[in-house]
N, C-alpha and C positions, 0 to 999 in steps of 0.2 A: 670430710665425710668419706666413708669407706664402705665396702658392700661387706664387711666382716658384721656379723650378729651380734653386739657383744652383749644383747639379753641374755643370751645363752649361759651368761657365764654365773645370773643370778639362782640360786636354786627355789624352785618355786616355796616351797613349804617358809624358808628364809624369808622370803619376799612378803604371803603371804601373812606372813605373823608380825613382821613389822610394822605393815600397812595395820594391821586389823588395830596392835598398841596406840597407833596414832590416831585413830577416829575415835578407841575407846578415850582417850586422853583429851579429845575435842569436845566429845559429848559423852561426859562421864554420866548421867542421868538422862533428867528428862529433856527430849528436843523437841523444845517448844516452837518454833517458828515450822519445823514439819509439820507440827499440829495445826497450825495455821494455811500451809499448803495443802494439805491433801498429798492424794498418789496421783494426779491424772497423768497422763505421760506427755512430757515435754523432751525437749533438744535444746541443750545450752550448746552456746560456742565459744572456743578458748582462742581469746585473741592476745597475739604477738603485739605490744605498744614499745619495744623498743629493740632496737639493735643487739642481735646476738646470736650466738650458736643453740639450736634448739638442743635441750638432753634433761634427760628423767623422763623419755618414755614410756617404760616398762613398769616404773612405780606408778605413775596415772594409771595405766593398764589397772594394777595390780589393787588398787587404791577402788576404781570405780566396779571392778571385777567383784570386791567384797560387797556394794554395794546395788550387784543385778545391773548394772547399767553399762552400756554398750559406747565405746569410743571406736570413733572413726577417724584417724588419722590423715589428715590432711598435706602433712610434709613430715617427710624421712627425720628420722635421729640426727644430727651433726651438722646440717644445715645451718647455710647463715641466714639467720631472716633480717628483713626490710619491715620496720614499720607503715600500716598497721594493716597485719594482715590474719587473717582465720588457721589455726594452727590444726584445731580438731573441731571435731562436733559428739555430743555425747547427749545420749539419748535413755529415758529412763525414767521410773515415778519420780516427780518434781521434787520430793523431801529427802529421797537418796539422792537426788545430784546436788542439793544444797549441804545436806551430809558430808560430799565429799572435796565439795569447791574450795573450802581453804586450805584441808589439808592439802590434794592438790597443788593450790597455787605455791603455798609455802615450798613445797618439793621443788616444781618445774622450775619458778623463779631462782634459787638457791644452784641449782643443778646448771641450769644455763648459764648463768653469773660464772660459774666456775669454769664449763667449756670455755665460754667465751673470753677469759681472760686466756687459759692457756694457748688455746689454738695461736692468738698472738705471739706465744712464747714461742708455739713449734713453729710459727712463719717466719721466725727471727734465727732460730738455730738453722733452717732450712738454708733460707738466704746466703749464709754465711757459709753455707757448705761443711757445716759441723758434724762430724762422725758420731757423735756420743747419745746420750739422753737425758732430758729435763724431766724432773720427777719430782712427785710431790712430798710432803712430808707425814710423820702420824700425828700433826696437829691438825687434828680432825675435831669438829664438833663432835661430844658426847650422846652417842644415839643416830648418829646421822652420819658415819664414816663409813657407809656402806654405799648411800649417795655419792656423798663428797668423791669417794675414790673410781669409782665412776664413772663421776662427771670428768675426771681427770684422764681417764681412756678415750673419751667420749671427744674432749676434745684434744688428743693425742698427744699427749703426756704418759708419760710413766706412774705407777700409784706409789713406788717404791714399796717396801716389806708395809704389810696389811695392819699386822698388829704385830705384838711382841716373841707371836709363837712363830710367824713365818722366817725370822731369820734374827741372826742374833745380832746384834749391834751393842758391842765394850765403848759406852762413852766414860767420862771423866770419872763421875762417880765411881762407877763400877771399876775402873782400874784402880782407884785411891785406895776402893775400899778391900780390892783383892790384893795388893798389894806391887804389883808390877803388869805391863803390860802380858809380857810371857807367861806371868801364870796364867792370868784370866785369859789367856788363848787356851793352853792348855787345856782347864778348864773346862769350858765353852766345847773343847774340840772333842773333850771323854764324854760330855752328854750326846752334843749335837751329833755326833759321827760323821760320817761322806756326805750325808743327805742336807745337811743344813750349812749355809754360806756362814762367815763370819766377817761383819765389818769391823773397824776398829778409828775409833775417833783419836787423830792425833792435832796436836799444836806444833809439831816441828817435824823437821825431815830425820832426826835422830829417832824422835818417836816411832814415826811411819817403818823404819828399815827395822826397826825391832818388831813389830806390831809384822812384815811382812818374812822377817826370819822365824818367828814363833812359828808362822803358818796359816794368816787371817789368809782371806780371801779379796776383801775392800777395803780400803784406806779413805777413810773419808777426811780430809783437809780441814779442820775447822776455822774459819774465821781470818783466814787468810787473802793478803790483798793479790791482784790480780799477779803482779810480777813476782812474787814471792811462792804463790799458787803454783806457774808452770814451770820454774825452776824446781820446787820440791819435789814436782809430776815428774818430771823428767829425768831428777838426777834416780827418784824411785826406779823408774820401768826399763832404765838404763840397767839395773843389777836383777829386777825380779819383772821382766816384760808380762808375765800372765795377770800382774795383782790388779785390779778394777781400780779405779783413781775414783774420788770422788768429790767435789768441790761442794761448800755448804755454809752458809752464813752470811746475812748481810747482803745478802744477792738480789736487787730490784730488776723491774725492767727496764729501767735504764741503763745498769750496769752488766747485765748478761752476757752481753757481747762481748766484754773483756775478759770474760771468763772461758770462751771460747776454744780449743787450745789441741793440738795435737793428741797430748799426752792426759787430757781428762779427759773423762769416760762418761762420765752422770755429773748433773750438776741440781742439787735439788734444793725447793724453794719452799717455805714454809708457808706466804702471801698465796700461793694458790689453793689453799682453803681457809684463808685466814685476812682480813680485809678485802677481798673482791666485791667488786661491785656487782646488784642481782640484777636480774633482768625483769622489765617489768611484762607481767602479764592478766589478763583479764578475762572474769569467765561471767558470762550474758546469758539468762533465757530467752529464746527469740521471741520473739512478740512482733504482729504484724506493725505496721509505724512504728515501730522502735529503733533508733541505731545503738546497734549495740555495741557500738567503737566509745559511746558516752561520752558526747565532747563537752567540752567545758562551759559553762554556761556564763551565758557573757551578759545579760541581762535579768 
């Protein structure tokens, strides 16, 4: 957790118009169980039930904002929580806050899930006293990479290139298809101009020194075992010391650590929007005698 904003970095109208697709997509018609509550104004609370880095705060915002209703935030962005405990409180006609309770959960659940695995990842590179950065990949859920990437700040991690306009990256295809690495540097380097990076996805260290004599920018390693990895790293930055290294494939949490290395720079992981575990989370209208932790009923 850090006292950096990184709300900031969402533009509200973006935000905004996301949220609004996802409630229209919830309730595409008639909402019938609103018609069953009424507007009185009530206060639900969003409880933390398991283990995690809290993040998706600003889509909640964002999310119950379209719906008049008012969150009170109970614990900071970034934060670990301890089960089970009161994350927010959100207050508002009782059919807009059921309005926005799943989309919500969906969000907040998916978004901490993904903190909370990487913050692991950054407590691991930390440990090791690793110079470089773990970064996520653009296997991103369709529709939700704006979360996803995110959630990957959120719990401090790198988002790496956003989408395909923020930076160029020549993988296998595209050099197959352009015929040599040096061209499709070329290429790449008469569109792009000064302003845009170019990685280049190699399989050997022959590849890599062409791919850095063309004039790429990142070399990204693909698929490579650990010892093989910081050999290639190093006999690279031994002849061109400025070019970014970038290790990629096949990388767990178990094996990160051996990826570890002087001479890599980023090491990026596709698992952290893709398999993580979510976190669980629960939203309650308060009601006098009610607990709204909802334990399990044993009889």
């Amino acid at each position: 957790m850090s006292d950096v904003c990184l709300s900031h970095l969402l533009h509200p109208l973006t935000l905004k118009t996301t949220v609004s697709e996802w409630l229209k997509e919830d309730t595409p018609s008639f909402d019938y169980g609103g018609f069953v509550v009424g507007e009185r104004i009530e206060t639900a609370v969003l409880l933390c039930k398991g283990h995690g880095v809290l993040a998706g705060v600003p889509f909640v915002d964002a999310i119950f904002r379209e719906l008049d209703c008012k969150v009170t935030w109970l614990e900071p962005e970034g934060i670990s929580l301890t089960p089970i405990c009161s994350v927010a409180r959100i207050t508002g006609k009782v059919r807009h806050l059921l309005l926005g309770e799943r989309v919500a959960l969906n969000c907040i659940t998916r978004a901490s899930g993904i903190a909370t695995l990487v913050r692991k990842l950054h407590d691991v590179a930390k440990e090791h006293g690793w110079h470089g950065e773990i970064a996520g990949t653009r296997k991103t859920t369709p529709g939700f990479r704006m979360v996803e990437k995110y959630a990957l700040l959120v719990g401090g991690i790198s988002t790496h290139r956003y989408d395909l306009s923020s930076m160029i990256m020549l993988k296998d295809n595209h050099i197959w298809s352009a015929g040599d690495i040096t061209k499709a540097v070329k290429d790449a380097k008469r569109v792009g101009g000064f302003s845009t990076k170019i990685e280049v996805e190699c399989r050997s260290l022959q590849e890599a020194l062409e791919a850095a004599q063309a004039g790429c920018d990142v070399v990204m390693f693909d698929n490579f075992k650990p010892k093989a990895l910081h050999e290639a790293a190093q006999s690279l930055k031994s002849s061109h010391p400025h070019i970014i290294t970038e290790a990629s494939g096949g990388i767990t949490e178990d094996t990160l650590s051996q990826y570890f290395g002087p001479h890599v720079d980023v090491i990026s992981m596709s698992k952290t929007t893709q398999g993580y575990e979510t976190v669980d989370f629960s939203f309650k209208i308060q009601k006098a005698g009610y607990n709204p932790e909802n334990p399990l009923v044993e009889k």
